[in-house]
C-alpha positions in Angstrom: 4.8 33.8 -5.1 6.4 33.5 -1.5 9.1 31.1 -0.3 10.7 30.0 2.8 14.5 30.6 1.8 17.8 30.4 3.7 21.0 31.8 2.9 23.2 30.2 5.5 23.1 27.4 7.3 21.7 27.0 10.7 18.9 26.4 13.0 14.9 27.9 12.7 16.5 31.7 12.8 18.0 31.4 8.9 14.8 31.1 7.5 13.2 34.1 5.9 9.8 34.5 3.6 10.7 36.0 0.6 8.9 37.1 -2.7 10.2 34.9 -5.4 9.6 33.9 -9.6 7.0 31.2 -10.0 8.7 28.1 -11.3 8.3 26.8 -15.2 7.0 23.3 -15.5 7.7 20.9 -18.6 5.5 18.9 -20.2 5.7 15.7 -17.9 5.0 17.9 -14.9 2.6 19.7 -12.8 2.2 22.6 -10.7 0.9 22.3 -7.3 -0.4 25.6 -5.1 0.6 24.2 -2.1 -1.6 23.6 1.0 0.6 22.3 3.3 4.0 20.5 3.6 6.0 18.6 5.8 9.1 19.2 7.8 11.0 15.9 7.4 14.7 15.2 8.8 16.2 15.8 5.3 15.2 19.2 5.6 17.0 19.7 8.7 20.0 18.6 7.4 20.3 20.4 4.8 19.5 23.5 5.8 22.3 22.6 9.1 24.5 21.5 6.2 24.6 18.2 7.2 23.8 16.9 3.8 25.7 18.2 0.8 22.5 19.6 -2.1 22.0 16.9 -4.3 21.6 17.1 -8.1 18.7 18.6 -9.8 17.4 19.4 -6.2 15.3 22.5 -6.1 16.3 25.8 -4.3 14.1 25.7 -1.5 13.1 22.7 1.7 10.1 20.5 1.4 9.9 17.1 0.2 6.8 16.1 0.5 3.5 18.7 0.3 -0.4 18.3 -0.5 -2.3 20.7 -2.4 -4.4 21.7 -6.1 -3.3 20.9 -9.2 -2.4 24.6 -10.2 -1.7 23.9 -14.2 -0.2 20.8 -16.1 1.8 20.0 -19.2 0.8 18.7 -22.1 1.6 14.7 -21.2 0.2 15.0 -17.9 -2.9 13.7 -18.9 -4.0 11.9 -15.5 -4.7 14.9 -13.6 -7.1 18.5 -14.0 -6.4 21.8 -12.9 -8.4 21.6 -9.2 -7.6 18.2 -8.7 -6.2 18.0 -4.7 -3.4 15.4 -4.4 0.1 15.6 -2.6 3.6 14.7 -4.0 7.2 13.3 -3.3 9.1 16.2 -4.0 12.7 16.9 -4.8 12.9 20.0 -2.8 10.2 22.7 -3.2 7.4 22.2 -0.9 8.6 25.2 1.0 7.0 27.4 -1.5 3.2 28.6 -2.7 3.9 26.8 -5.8 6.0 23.5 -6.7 6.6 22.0 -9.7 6.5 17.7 -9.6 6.6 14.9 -12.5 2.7 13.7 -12.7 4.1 10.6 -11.9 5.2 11.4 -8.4 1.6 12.6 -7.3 -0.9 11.0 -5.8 -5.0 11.5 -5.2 -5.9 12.7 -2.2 -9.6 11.4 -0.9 -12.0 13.4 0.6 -11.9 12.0 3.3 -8.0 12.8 3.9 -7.9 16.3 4.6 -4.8 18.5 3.3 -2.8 19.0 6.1 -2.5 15.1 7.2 -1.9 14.7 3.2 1.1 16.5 3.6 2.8 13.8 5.9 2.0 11.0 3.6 4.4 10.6 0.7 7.6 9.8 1.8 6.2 7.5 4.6 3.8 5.7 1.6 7.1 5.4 -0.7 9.2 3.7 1.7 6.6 1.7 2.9 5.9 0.9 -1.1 9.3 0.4 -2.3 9.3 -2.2 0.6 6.6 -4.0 0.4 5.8 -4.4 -3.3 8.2 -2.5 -5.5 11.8 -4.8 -3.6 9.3 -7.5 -2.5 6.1 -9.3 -3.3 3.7 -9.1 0.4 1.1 -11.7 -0.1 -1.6 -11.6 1.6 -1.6 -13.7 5.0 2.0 -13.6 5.5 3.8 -12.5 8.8 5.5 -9.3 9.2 7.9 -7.5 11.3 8.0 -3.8 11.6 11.1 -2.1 13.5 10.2 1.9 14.6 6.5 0.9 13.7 5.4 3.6 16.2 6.9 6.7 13.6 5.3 8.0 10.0 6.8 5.0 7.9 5.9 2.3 10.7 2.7 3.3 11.5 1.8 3.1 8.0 3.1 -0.3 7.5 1.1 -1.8 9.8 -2.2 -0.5 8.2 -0.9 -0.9 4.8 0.0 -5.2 6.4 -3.2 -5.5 7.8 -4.8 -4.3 4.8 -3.2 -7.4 2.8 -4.9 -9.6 6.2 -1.6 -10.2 7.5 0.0 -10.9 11.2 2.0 -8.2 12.8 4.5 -8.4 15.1 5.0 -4.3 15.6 8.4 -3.1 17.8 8.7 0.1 19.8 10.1 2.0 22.6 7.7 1.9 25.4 5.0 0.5 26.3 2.6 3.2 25.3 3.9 3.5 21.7 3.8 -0.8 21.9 -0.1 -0.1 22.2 -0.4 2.6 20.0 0.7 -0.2 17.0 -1.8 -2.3 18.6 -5.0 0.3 18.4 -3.8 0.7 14.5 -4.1 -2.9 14.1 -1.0 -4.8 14.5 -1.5 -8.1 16.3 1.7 -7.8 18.8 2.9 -4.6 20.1 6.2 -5.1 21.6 8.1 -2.6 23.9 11.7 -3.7 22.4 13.1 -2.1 25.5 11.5 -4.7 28.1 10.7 -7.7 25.4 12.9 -9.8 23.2 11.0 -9.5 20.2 12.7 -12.7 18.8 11.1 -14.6 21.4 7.9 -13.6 21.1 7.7 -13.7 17.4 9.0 -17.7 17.7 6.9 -18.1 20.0 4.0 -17.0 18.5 4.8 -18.0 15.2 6.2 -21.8 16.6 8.9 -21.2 15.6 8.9 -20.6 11.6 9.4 -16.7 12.0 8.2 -14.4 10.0 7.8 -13.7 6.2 8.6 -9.8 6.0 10.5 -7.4 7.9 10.6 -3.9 8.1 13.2 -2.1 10.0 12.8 1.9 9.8 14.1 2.3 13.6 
């Protein structure tokens, strides 16, 4: 298979294709042919040696990717070879073929093509370690999103509004205010002409809000 390899550290110019072995998958795991990943900050940083490799971290970039089940072990019963999903890698998206745990994939619907599938994990994890996995969102409650204009806020604000609650959405202008606005939330603040505090008090008399998300 082919991979996007580096062998120093440094900006777009250290990145080469190369012609590499197709990685072995354990039983608990599945191979994905890759349709598409995502470039994500922790790539940059690693490959500018920012960030030091972490253990069990695989050889080559990509942290998130969407594609076809390619082949599964024995005990990942959940999925079929053909299946299209995408995955929370730990490294490897930068290749045709990644190995992942079953239980760090997800279903992609048809109507979610590939390529935006490939921008969804990491956003979806933070947003669900947030929400549900550190905290217990009820439906109706009021939340705050910080940086709700990015990947991870944006998808708070749907993921909020699906549970019917109010959200008070922060940003840096004014357009990116209305952007959270036409996804749902119910306040779009520019943070750089607001005082968000004042408007959620006000609009909340006073009580504040339930939640808060701050990915800015």
């Amino acid at each position: 298979m082919r991979a996007i390899v580096y062998k120093r550290c440094g900006g777009p110019e250290v990145l080469k294709v190369e012609d590499v072995d197709e990685p072995t998958f354990k039983s608990h795991e599945v191979l994905i042919r890759v349709e598409a990943t995502a470039v994500n900050g922790r790539d940059l940083f690693f490959q500018q040696a920012i960030y030091d490799p972490i253990p069990g971290q695989k050889k080559y970039l990509g942290f998130e990717c969407s594609g076809r089940i390619w082949a599964k072990g024995r005990s990942a019963t959940r999925w079929k070879e053909g299946d299209q999903v995408c995955a929370f890698l730990n490294g490897g998206g930068y290749a045709e073929i990644v190995a992942v745990p079953a239980d760090h994939v997800m279903t992609v619907p048809p109507t979610c093509n590939l390529l935006h599938a490939a921008a969804l994990p990491r956003a979806a994890a933070i947003v669900w370690l947030s929400f549900f996995h550190m905290n217990h969102l009820a439906p109706q409650s009021k939340v705050l999103v910080h940086g709700a204009a990015g990947g991870v806020g944006s998808l708070a604000i749907r993921i909020a509004k699906a549970k019917n609650c109010t959200v008070f959405a922060t940003a840096g202008s004014r357009e990116k205010a209305k952007f959270c606005e036409n996804l749902g939330a119910d306040f779009g603040i520019d943070h750089t002409t607001d005082d968000f505090s004042n408007i959620v008090a006000d609009k909340t008399n006073g009580t504040g809000v339930d939640y808060v998300l701050d990915h800015s």
